[in-house]
Biotite code that builds the C-alpha atoms (Angstrom):
import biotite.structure as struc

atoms = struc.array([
    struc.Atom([32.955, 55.592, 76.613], chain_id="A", res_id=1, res_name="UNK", atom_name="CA", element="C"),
    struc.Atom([32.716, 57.626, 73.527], chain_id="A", res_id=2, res_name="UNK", atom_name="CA", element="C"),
    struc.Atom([30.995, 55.643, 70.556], chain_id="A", res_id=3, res_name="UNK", atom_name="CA", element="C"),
    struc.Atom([28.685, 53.506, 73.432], chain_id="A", res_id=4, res_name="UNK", atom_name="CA", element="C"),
    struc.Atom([25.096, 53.002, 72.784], chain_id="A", res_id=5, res_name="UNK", atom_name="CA", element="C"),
    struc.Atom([22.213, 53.850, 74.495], chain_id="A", res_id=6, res_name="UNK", atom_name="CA", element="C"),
    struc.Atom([21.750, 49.718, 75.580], chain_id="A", res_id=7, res_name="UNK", atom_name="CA", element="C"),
    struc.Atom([22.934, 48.379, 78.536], chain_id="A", res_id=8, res_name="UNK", atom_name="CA", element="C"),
    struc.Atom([23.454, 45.167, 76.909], chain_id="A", res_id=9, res_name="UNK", atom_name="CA", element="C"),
    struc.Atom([26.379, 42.978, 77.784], chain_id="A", res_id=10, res_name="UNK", atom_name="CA", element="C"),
    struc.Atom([27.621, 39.794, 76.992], chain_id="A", res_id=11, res_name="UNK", atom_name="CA", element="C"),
    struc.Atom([30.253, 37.381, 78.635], chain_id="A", res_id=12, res_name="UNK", atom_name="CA", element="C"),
    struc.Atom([32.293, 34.906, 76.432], chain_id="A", res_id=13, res_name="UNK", atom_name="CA", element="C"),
    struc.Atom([33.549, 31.753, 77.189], chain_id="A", res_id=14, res_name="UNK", atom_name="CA", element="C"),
    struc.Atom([35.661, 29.412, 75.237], chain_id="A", res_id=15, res_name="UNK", atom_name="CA", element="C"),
    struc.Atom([35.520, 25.719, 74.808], chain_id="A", res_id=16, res_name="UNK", atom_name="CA", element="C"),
    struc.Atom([36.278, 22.914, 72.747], chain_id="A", res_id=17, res_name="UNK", atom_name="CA", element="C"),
    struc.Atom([32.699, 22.318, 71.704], chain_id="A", res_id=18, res_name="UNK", atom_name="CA", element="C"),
    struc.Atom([31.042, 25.861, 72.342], chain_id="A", res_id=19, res_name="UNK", atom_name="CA", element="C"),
    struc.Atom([26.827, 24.185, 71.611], chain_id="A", res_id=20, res_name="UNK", atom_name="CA", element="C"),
    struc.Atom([27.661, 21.780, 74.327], chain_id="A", res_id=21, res_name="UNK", atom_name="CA", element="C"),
    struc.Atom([28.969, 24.341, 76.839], chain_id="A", res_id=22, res_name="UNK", atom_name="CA", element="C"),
    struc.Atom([25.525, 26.495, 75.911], chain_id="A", res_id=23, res_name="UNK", atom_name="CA", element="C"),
    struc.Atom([23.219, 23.523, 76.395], chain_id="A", res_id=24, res_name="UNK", atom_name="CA", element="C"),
    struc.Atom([25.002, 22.948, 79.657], chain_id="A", res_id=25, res_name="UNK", atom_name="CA", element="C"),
    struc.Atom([24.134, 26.382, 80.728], chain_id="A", res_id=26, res_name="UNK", atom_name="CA", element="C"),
    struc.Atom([20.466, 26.504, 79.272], chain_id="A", res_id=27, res_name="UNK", atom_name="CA", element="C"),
    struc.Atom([19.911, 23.676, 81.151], chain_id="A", res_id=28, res_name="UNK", atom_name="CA", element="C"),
    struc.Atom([21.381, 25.180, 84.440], chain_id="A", res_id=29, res_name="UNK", atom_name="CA", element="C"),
    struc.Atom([20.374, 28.881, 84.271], chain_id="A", res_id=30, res_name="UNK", atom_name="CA", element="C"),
    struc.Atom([16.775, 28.030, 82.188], chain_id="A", res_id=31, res_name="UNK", atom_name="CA", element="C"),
    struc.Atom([17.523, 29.934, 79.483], chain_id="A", res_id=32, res_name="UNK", atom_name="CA", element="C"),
    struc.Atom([17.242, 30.557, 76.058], chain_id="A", res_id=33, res_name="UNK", atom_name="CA", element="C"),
    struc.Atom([19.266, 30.303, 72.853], chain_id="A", res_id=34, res_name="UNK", atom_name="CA", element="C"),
    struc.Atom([19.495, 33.707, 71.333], chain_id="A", res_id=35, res_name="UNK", atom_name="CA", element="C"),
    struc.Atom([21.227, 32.907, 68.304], chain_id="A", res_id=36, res_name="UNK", atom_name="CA", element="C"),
    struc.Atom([23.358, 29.887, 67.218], chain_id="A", res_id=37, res_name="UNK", atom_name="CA", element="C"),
    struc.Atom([26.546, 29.086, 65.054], chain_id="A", res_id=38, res_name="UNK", atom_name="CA", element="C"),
    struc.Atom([28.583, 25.663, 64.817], chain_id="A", res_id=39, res_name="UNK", atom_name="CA", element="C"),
    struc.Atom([31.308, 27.457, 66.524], chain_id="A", res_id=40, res_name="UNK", atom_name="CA", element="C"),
    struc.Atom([29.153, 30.558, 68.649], chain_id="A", res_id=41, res_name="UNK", atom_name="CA", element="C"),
    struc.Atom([26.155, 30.619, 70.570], chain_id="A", res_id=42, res_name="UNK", atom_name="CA", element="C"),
    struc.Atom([24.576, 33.034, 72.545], chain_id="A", res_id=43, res_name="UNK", atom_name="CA", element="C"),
    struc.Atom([22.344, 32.526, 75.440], chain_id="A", res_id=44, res_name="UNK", atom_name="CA", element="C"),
    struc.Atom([20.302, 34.890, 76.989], chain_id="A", res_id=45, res_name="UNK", atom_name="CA", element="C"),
    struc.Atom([18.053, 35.225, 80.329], chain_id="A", res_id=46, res_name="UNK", atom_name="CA", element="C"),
    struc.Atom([14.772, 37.013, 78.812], chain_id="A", res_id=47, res_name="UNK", atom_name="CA", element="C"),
    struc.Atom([15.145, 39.762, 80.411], chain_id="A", res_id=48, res_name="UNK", atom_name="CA", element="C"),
    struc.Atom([16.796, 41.860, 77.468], chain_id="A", res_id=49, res_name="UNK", atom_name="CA", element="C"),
    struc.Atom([20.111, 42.383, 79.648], chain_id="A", res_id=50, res_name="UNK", atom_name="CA", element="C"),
    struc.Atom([22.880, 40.177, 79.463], chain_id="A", res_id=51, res_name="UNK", atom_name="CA", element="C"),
    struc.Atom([24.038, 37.307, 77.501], chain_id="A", res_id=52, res_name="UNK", atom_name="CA", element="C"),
    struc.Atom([26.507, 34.343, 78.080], chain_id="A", res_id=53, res_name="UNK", atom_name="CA", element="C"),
    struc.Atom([28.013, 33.380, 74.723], chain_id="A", res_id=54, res_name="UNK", atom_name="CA", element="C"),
    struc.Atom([30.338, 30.145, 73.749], chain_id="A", res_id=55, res_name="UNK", atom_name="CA", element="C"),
    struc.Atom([33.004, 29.776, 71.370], chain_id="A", res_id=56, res_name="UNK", atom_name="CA", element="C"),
    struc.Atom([34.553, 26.800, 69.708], chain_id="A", res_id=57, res_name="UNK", atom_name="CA", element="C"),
    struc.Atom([38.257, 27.048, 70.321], chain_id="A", res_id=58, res_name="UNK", atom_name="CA", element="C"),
    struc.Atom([40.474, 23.825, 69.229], chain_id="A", res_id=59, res_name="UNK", atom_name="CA", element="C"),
    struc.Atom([43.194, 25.424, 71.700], chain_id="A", res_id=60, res_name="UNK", atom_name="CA", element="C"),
    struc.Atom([41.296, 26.203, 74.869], chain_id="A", res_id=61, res_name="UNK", atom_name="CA", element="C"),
    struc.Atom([42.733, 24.903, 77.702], chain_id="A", res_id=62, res_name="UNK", atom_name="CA", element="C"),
    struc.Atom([40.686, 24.409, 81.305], chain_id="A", res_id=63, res_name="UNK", atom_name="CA", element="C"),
    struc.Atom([41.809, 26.521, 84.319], chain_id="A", res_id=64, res_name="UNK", atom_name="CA", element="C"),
    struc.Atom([43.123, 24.216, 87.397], chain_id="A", res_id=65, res_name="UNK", atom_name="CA", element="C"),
    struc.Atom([41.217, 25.571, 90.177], chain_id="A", res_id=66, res_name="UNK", atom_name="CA", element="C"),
    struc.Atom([42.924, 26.596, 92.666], chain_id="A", res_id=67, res_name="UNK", atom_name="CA", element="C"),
    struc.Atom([46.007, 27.254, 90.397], chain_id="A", res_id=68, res_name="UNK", atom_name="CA", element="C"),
    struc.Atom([49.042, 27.364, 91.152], chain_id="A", res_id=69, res_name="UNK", atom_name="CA", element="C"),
    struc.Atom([52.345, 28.944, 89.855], chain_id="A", res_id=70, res_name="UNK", atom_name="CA", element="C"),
    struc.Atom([52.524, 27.124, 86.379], chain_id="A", res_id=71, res_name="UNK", atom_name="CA", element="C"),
    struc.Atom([49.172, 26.268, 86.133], chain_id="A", res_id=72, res_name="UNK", atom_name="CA", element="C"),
    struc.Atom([46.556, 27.285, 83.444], chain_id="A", res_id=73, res_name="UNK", atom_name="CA", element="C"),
    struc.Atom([44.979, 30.219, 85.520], chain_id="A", res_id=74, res_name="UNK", atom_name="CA", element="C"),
    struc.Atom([41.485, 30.912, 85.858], chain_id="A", res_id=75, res_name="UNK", atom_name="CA", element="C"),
    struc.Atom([40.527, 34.511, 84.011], chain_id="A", res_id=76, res_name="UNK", atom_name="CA", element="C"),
    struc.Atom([37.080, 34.952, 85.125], chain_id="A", res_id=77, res_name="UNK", atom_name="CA", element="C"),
    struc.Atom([34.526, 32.880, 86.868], chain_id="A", res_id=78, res_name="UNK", atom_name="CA", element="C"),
    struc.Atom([30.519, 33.106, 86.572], chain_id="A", res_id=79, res_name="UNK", atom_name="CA", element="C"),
    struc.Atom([28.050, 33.530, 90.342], chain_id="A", res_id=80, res_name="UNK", atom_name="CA", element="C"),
    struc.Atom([24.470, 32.473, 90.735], chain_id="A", res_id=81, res_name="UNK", atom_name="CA", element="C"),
    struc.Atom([22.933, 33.390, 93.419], chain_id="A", res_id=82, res_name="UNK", atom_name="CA", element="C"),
    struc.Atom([20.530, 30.684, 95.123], chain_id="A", res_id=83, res_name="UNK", atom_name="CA", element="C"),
    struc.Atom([17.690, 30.406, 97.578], chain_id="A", res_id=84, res_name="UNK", atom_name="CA", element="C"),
    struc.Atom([18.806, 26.405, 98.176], chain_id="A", res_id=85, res_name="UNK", atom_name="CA", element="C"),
    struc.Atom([22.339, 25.508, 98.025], chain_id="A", res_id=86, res_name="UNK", atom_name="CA", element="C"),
    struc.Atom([22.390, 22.122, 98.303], chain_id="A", res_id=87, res_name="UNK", atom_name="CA", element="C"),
    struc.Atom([19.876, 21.369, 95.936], chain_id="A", res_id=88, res_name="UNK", atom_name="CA", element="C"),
    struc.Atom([21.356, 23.973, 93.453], chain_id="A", res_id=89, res_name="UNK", atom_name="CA", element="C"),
    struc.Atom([24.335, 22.175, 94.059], chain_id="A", res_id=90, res_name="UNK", atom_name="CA", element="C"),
    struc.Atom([22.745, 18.672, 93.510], chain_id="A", res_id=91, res_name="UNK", atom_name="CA", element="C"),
    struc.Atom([20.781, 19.824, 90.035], chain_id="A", res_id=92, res_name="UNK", atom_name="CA", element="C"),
    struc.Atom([24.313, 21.070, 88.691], chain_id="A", res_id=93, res_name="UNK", atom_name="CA", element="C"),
    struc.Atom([26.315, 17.867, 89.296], chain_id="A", res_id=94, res_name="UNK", atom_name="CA", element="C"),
    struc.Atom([23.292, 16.605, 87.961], chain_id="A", res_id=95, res_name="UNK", atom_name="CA", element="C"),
    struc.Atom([23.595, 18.154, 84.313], chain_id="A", res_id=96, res_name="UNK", atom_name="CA", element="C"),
    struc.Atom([27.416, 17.691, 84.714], chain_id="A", res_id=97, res_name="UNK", atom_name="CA", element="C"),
    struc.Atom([28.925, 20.181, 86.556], chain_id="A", res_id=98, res_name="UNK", atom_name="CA", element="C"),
    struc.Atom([31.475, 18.570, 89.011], chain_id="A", res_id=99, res_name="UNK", atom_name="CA", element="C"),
    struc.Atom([32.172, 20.174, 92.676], chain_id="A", res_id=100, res_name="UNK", atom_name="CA", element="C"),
    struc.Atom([35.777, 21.311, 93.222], chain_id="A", res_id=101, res_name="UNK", atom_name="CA", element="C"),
    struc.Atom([37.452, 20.559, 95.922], chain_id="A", res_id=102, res_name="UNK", atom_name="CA", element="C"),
    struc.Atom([38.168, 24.050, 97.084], chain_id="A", res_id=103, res_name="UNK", atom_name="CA", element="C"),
    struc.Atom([35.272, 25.883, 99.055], chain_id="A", res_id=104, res_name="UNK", atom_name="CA", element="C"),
    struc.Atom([35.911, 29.753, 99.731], chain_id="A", res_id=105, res_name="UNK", atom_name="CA", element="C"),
    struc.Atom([33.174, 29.999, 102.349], chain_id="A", res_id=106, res_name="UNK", atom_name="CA", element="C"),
    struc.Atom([30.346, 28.156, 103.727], chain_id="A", res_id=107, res_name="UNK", atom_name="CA", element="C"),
    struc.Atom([27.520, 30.025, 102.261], chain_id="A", res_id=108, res_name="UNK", atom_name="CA", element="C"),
    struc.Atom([29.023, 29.284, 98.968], chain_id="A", res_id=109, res_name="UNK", atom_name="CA", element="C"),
    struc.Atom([29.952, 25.975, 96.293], chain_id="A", res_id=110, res_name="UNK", atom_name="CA", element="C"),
    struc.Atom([32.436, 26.103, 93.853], chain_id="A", res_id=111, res_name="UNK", atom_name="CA", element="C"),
    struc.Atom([31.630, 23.576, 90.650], chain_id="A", res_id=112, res_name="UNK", atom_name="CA", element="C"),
    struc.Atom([33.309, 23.373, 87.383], chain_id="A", res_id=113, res_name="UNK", atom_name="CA", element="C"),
    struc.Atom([31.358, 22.810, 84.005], chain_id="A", res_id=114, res_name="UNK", atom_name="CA", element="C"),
    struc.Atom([32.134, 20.707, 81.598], chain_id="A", res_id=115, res_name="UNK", atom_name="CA", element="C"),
    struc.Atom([34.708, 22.268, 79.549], chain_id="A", res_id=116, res_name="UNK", atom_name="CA", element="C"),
    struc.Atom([36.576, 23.445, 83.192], chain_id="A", res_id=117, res_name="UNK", atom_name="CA", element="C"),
    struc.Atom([35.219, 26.753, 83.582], chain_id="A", res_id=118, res_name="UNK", atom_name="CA", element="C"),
    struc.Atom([34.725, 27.842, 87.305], chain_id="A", res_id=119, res_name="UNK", atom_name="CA", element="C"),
    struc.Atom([31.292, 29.124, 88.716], chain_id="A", res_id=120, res_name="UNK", atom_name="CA", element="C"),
    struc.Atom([30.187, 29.186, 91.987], chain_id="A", res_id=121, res_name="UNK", atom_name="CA", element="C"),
    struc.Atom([26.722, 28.852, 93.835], chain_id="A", res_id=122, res_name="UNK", atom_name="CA", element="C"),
    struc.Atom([26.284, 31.689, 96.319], chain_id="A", res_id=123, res_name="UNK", atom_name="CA", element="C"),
    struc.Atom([23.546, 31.273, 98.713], chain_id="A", res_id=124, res_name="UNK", atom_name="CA", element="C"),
    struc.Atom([20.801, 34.124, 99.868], chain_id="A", res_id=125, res_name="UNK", atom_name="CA", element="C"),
    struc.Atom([17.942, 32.457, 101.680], chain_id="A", res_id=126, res_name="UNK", atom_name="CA", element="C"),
    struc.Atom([16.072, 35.676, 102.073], chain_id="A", res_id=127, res_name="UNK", atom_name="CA", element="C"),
    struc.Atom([15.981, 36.506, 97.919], chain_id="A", res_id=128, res_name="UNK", atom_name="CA", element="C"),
    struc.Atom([12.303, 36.012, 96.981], chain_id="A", res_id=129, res_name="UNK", atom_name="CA", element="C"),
    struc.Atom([11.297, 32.988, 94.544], chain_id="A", res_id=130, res_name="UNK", atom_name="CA", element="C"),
])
């Protein structure tokens, strides 16, 4: 794309109504780091120079209804992690808030919902390295 630079740096967004809680969530779940840090924006990042998940306040956001359904807020975008244990992925996220959904697209995987309704699922891959 004309007027790109060099980086390969990329960031998701996510709304919420209270965008430092929805980061703190995700610190807390992913183990990373604040990168920088507004009342109504904060970005996260893993360390590893790349990509960023940042949080905005919005007074208007309104949560996704997994699965949706014809008149239903729909879900835009949803975040993957990749895990070596599921279940205990699973456990640590319902742990820190997360709540399970009641819709599973496959076995291998868990589909949770943070706490301002945004969809991610837990994919499992035994054989990635720790």
């Amino acid at each position: 794309m004309r007027g790109r630079t060099a980086s390969t740096r990329w960031s998701a967004v996510l709304d919420s109504e209270d965008a430092p809680a929805l980061a703190r969530f995700y610190v807390d779940l992913l183990g990373w780091r604040v990168r920088s840090e507004e009342a109504d924006w904060v970005t996260i990042e893993s360390g590893d120079g790349d990509g960023n998940l940042t949080f905005q306040t919005n007074e208007s956001y309104v949560p996704p209804v997994w699965p949706g359904l014809r008149g239903d807020q729909q879900m835009q975008v949803h975040l993957d992690f990749e895990v070596r244990d599921l279940e205990a992925a699973v456990r640590d996220a319902l742990e820190m808030g997360a709540r399970l959904a009641d819709y599973r697209p496959q076995d291998d995987v868990r589909t949770l919902v943070d706490p301002s309704g945004h969809v991610f699922d837990l994919w499992l891959n035994p054989a990635q390295p720790g």
